[in-house]
DRENPA-3360 file (N, C-alpha, C; in nm, 2 decimals, always signed):
BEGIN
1 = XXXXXXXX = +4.03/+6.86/+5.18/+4.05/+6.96/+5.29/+4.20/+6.96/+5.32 ~ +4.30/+7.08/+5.32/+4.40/+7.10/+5.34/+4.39/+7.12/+5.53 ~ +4.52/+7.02/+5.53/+4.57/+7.00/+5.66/+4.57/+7.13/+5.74 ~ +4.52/+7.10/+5.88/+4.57/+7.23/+5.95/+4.62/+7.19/+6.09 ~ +4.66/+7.08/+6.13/+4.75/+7.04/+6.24/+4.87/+7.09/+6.25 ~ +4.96/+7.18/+6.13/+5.06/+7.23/+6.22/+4.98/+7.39/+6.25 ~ +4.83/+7.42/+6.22/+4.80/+7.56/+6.25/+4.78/+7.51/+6.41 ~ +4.70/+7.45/+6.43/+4.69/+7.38/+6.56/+4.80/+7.43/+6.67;
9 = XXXXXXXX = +4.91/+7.33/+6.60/+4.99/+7.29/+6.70/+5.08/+7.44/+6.72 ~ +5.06/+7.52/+6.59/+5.11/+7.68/+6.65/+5.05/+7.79/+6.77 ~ +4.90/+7.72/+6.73/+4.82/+7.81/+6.83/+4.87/+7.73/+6.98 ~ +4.86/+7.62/+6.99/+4.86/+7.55/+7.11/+4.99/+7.58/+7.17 ~ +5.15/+7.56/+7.10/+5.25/+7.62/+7.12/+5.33/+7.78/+7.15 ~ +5.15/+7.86/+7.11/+5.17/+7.99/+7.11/+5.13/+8.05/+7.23 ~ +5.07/+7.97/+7.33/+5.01/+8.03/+7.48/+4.84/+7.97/+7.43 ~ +4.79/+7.92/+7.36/+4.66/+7.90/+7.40/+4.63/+7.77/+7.47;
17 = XXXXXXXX = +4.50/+7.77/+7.46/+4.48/+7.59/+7.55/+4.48/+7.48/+7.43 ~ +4.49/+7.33/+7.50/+4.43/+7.25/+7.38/+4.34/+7.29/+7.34 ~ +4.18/+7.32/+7.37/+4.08/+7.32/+7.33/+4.05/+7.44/+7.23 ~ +4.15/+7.56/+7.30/+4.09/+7.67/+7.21/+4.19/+7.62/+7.10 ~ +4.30/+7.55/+7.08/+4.36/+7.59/+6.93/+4.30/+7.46/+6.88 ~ +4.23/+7.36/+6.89/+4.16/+7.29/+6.85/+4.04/+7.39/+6.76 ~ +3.91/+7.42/+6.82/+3.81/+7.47/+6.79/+3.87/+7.59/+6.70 ~ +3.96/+7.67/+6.78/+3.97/+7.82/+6.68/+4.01/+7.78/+6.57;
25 = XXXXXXXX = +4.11/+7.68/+6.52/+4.15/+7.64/+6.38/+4.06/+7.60/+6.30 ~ +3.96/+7.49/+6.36/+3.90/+7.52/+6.25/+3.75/+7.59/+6.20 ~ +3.70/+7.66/+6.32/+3.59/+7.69/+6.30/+3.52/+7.79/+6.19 ~ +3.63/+7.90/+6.17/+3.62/+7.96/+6.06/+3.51/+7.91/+5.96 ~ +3.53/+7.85/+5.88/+3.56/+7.73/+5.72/+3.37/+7.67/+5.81 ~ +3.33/+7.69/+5.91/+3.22/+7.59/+5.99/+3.12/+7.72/+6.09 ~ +3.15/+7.86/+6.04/+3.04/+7.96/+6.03/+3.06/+8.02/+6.16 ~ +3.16/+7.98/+6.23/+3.16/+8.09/+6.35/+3.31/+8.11/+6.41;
33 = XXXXXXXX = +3.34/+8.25/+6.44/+3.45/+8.33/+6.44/+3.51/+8.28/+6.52 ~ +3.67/+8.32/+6.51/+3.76/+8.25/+6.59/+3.75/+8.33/+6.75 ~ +3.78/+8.48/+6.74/+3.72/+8.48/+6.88/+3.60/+8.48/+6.97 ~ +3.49/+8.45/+6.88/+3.44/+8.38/+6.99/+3.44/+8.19/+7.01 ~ +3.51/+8.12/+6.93/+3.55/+7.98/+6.93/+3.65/+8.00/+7.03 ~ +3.69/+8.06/+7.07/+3.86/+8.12/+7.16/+3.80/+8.11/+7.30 ~ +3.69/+8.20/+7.29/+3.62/+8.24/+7.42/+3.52/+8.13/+7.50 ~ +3.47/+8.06/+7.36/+3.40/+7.94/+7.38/+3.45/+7.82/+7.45;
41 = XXXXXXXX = +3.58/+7.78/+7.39/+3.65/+7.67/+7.42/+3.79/+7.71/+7.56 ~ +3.75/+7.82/+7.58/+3.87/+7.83/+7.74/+3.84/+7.80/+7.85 ~ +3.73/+7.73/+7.90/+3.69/+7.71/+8.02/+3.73/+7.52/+8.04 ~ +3.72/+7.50/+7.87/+3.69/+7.29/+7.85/+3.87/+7.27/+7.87 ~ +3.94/+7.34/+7.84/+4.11/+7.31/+7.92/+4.11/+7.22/+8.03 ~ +4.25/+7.18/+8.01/+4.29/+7.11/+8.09/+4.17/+7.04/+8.16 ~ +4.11/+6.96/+8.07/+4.03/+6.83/+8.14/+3.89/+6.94/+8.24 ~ +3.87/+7.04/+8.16/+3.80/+7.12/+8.20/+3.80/+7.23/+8.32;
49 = XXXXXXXX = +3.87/+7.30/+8.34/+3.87/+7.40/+8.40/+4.00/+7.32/+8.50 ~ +4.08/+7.25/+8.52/+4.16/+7.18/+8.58/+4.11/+7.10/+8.61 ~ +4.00/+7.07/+8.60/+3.91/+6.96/+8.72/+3.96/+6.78/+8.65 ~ +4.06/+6.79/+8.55/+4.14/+6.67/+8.51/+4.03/+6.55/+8.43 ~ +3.88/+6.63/+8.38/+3.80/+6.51/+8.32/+3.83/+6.49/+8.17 ~ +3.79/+6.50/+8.06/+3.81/+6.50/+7.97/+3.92/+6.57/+7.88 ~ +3.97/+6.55/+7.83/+4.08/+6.62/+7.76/+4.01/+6.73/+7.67 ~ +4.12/+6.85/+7.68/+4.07/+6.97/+7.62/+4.06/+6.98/+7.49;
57 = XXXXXXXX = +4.17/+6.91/+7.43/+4.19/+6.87/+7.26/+4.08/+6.80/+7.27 ~ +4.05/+6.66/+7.34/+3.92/+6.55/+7.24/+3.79/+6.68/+7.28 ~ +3.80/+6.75/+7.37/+3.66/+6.84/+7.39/+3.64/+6.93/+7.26 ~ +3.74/+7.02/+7.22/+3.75/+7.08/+7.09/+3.73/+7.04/+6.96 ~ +3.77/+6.91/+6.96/+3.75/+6.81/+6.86/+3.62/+6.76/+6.79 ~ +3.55/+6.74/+6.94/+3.37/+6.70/+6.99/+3.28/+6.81/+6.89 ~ +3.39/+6.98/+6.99/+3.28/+7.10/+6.95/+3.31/+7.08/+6.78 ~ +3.42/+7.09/+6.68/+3.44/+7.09/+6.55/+3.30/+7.01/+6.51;
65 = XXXXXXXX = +3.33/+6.89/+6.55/+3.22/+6.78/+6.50/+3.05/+6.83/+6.51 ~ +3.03/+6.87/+6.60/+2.93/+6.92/+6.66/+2.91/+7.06/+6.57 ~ +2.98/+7.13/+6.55/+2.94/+7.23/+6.45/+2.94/+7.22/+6.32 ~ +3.02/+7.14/+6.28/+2.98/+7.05/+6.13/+2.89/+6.98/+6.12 ~ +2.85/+6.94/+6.20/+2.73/+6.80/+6.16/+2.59/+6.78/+6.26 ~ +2.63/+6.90/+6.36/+2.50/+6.95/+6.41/+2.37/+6.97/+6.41 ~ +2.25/+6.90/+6.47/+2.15/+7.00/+6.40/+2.12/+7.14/+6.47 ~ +2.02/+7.17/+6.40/+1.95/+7.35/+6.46/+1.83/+7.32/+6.44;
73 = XXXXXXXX = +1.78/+7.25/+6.35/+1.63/+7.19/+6.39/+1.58/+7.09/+6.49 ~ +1.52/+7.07/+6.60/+1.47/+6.95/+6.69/+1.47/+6.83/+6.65 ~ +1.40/+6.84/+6.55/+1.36/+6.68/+6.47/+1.42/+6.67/+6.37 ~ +1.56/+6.70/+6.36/+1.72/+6.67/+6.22/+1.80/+6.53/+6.32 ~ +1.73/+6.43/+6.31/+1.77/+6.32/+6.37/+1.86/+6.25/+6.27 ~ +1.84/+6.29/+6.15/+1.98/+6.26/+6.06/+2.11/+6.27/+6.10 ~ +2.14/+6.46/+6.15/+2.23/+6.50/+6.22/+2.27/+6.45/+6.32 ~ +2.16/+6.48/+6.46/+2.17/+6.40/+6.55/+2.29/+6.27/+6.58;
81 = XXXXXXXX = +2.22/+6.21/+6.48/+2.31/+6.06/+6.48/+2.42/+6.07/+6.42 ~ +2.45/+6.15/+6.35/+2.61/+6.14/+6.21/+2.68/+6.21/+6.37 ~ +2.65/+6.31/+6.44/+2.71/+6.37/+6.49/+2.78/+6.26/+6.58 ~ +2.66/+6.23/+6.69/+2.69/+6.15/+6.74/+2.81/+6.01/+6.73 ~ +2.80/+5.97/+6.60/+2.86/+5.86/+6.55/+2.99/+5.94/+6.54 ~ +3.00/+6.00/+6.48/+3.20/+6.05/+6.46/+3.21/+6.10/+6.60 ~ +3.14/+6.15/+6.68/+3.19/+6.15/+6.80/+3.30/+6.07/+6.89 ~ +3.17/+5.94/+6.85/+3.19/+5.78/+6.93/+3.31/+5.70/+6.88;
89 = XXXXXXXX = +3.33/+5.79/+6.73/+3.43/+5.72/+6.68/+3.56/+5.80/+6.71 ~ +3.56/+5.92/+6.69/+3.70/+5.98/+6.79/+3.70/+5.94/+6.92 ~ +3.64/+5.89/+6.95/+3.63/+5.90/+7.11/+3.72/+5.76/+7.07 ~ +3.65/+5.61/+6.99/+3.71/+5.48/+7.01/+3.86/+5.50/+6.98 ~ +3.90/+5.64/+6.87/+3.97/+5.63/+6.79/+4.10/+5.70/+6.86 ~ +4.09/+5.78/+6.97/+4.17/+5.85/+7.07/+4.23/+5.74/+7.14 ~ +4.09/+5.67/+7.25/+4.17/+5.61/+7.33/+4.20/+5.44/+7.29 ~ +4.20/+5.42/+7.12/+4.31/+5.32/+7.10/+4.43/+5.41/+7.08;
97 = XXXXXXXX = +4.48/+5.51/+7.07/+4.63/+5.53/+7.12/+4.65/+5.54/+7.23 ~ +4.55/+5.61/+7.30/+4.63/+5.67/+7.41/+4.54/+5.63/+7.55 ~ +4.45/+5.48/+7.53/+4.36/+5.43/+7.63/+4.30/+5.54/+7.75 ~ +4.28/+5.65/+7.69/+4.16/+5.73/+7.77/+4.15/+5.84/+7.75 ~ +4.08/+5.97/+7.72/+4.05/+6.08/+7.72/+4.04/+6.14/+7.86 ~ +4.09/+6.09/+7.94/+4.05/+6.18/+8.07/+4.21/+6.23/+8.11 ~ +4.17/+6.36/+8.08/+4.31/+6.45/+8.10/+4.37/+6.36/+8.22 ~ +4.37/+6.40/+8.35/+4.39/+6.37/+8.45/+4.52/+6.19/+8.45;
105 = XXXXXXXX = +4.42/+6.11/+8.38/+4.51/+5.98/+8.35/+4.60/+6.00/+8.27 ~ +4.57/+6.09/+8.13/+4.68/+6.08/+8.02/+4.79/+6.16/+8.07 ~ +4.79/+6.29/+8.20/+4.87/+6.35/+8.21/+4.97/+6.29/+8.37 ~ +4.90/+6.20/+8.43/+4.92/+6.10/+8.55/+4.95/+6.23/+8.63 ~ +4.89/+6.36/+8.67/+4.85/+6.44/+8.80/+4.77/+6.50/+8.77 ~ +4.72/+6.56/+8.86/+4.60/+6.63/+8.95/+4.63/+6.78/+8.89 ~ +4.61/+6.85/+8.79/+4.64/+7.03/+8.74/+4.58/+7.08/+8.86 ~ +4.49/+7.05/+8.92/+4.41/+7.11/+9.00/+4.47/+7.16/+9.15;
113 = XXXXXXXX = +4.54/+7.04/+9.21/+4.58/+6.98/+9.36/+4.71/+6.95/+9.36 ~ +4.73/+6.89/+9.23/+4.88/+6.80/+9.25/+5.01/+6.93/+9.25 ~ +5.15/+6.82/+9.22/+5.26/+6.92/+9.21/+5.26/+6.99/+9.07 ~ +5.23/+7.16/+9.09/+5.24/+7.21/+9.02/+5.36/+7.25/+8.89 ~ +5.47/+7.22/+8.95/+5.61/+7.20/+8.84/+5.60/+7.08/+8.77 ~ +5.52/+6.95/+8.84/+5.51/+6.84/+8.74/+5.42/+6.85/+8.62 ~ +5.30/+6.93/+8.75/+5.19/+6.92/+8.63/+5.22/+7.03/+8.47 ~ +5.30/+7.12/+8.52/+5.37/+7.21/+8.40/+5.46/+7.14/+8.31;
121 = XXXXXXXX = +5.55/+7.03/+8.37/+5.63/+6.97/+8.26/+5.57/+6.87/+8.21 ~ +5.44/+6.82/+8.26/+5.38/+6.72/+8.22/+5.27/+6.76/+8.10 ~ +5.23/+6.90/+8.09/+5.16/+6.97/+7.94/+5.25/+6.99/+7.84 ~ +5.37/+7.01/+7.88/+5.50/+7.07/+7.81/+5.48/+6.95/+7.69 ~ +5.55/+6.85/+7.80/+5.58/+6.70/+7.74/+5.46/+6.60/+7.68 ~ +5.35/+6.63/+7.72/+5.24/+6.57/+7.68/+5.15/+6.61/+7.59 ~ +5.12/+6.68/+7.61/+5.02/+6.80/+7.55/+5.00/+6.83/+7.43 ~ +5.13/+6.86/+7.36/+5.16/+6.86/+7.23/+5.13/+6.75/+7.09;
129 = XXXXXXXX = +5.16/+6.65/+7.17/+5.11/+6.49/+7.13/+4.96/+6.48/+7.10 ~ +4.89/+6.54/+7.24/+4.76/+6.46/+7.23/+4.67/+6.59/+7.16 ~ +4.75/+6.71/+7.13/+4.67/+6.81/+7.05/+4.69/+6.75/+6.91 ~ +4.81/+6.76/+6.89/+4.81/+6.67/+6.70/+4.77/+6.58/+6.69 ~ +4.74/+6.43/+6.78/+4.64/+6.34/+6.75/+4.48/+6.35/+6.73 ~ +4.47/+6.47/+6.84/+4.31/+6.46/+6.82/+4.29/+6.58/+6.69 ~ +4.37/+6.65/+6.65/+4.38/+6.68/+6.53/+4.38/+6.62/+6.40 ~ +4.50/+6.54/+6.40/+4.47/+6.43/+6.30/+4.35/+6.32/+6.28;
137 = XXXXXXXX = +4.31/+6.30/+6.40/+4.20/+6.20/+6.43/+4.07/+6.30/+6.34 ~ +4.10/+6.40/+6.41/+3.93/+6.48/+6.36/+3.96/+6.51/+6.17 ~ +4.04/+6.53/+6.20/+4.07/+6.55/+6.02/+4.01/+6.42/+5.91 ~ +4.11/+6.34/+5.99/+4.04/+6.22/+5.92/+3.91/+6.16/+5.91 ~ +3.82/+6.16/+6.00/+3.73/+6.16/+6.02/+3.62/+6.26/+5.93 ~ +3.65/+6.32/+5.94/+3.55/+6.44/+5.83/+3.62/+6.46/+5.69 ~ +3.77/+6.39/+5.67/+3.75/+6.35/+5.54/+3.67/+6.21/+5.51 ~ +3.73/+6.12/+5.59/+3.59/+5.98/+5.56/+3.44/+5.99/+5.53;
145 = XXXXX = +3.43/+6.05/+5.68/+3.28/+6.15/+5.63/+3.22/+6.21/+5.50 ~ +3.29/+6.29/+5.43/+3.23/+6.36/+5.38/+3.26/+6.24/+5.20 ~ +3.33/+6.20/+5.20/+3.38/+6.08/+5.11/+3.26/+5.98/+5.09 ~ +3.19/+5.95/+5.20/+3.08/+5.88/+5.24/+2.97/+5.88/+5.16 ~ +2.93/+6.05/+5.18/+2.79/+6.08/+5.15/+2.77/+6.05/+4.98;
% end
């Protein structure tokens, strides 16, 4: 699989959210269009709609995984669990860099309540980092993955 973290980090530096240039990059190549992946992933921003919970990159990350390794049958508990598991593993694998996925701590204010100029230079400064990590994180992981089978 050819890299796509600097497509990422164009979309993300181009006006979109983490989450959507997360999902939009790679969904294509995983059976569903980029504008509706765009449309899908604009609400999970900024730790979800501002509300500072989970990061919008590791949310976009989730949905890739989740659309690769998904089931669509009830009883595909094969899937179920692979999904599950690379989840749990970006998830261990984020916050040994960066000790937490919760927007709100990684960005130390409130997008929602807090100072608005900080919280702006604090995506500037921040943001860009933890979009190429959970990019590189997911990359790796679904090459491991697929190395596996």
């Amino acid at each position: 699989m050819e890299s796509k973290v600097n497509e990422v980090l164009e979309l993300f530096n181009g006006g979109f959210y983490c989450s959507q240039a997360i999902l939009s990059t790679y969904c294509e190549n995983l059976g569903l269009d980029k504008e509706t992946a765009l449309k899908i992933s604009c609400g999970l921003a900024a730790g979800v709609a501002r509300l500072g919970l989970t990061c919008g990159a590791v949310l976009g990350a989730y949905m890739v995984i989740s659309l690769k390794y998904g089931n669509c049958l009830s009883d595909d508990k094969n899937s179920i669990e692979k999904t599950f598991a690379l989840i749990q593993e970006f998830d261990r694998r984020f916050i040994e860099k960066h000790k937490t996925t919760n927007c709100r701590e990684l960005l130390g204010v409130d997008l929602r309540n807090g100072d608005k100029a900080l919280a702006g230079e604090r995506v500037k400064s921040l943001c860009p980092c933890l979009v190429k990590d959970s990019a590189e994180i997911l990359e790796t992981l679904i090459q491991q993955s697929e190395r596996v089978v």
